[in-house]
C-alpha positions as CSV (number, residue, x, y, z in Angstrom):
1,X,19.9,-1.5,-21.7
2,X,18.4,-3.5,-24.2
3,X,19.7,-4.0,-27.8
4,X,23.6,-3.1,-26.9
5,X,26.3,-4.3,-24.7
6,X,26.7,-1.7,-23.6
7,X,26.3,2.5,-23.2
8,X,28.8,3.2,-26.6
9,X,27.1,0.3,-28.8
10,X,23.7,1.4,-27.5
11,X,24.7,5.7,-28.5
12,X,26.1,4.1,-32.2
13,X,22.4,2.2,-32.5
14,X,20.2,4.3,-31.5
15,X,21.8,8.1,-31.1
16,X,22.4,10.1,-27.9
17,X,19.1,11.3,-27.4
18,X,18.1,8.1,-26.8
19,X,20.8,7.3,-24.4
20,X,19.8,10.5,-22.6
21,X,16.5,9.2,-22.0
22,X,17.2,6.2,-21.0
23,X,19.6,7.6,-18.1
24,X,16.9,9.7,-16.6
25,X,14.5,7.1,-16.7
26,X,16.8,5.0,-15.2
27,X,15.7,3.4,-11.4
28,X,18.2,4.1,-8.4
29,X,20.5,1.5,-7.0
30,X,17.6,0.9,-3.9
31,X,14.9,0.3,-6.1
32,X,17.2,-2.0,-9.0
33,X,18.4,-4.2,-5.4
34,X,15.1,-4.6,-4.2
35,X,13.5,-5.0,-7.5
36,X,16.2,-8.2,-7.6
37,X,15.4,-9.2,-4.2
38,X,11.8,-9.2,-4.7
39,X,12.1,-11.9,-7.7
40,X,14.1,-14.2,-4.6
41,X,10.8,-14.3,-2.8
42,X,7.2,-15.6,-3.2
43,X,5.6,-12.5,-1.4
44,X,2.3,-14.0,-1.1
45,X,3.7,-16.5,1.7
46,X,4.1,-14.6,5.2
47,X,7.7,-16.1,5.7
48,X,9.0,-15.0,2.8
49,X,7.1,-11.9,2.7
50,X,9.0,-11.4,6.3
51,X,12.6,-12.0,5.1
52,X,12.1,-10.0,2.1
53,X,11.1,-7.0,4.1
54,X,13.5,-7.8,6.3
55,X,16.2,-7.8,3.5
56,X,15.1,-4.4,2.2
57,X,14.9,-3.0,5.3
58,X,18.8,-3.9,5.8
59,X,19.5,-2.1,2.5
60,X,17.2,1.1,3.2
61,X,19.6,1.5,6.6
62,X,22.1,2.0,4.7
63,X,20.9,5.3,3.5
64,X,22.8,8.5,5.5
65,X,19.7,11.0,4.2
66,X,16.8,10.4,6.6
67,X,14.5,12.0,3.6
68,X,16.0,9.1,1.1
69,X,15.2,6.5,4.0
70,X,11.7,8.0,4.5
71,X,10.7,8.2,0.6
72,X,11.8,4.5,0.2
73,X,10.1,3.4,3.4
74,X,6.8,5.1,2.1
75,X,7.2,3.1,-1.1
76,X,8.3,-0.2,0.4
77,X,5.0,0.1,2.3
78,X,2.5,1.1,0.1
79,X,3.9,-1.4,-2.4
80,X,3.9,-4.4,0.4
81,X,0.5,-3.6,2.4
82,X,2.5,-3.2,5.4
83,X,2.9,-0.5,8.1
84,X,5.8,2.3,7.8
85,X,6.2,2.1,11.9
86,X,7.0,-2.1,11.4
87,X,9.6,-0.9,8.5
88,X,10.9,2.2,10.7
89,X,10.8,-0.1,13.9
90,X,13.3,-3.2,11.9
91,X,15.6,-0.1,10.6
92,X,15.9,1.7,13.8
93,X,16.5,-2.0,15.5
94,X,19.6,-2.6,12.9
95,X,20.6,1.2,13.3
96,X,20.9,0.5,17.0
97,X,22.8,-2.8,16.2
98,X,25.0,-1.1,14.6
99,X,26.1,1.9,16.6
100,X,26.0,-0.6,19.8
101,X,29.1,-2.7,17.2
102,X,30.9,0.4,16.8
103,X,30.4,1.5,20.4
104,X,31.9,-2.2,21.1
105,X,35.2,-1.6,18.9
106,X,36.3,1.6,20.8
């Protein structure tokens, strides 16, 4: 939110309407975290172009809805030049780490 400090300063400033349009433009918490993560990485070396995916795909199975995970994967994908199956296959590995650690604790 540029030119405030925050959401009242920036509805004083510049009005409501303004404010209104700003919140529906607004990005969703998976795209602001891997927009972040992205700027961590130099995506055109392999390595790092591995750990980033491998970061986002830690965050994207973290998503209950399987049509949240699916829309993200598709962007993550297309965005990346990589495969959906190599971003499904790293989730469904950490989704089966997981549920093996909970299967552990009882």
């Amino acid at each position: 939110m540029e030119g405030a400090k925050d959401p009242d300063e920036f509805i004083i400033k510049y009005g409501s309407g303004r404010f209104n349009l700003l919140v529906e433009s607004a990005i969703s918490v998976i795209e602001f975290k891997t927009k972040m993560l992205k700027k961590n990485y130099n995506l055109e070396i392999a390595n790092d172009k591995i750990k980033f995916l491998k970061e986002v795909s830690k965050l994207i199975s973290c998503i209950e809805s399987k049509i949240e995970r699916e829309i993200y994967i598709d962007k993550i994908a297309s965005q990346n030049s990589i495969s959906k199956e190599a971003i499904y296959a790293e989730i469904n590995k950490l989704l089966s780490n997981k549920e093996d650690i909970r299967k552990d604790a009882y």
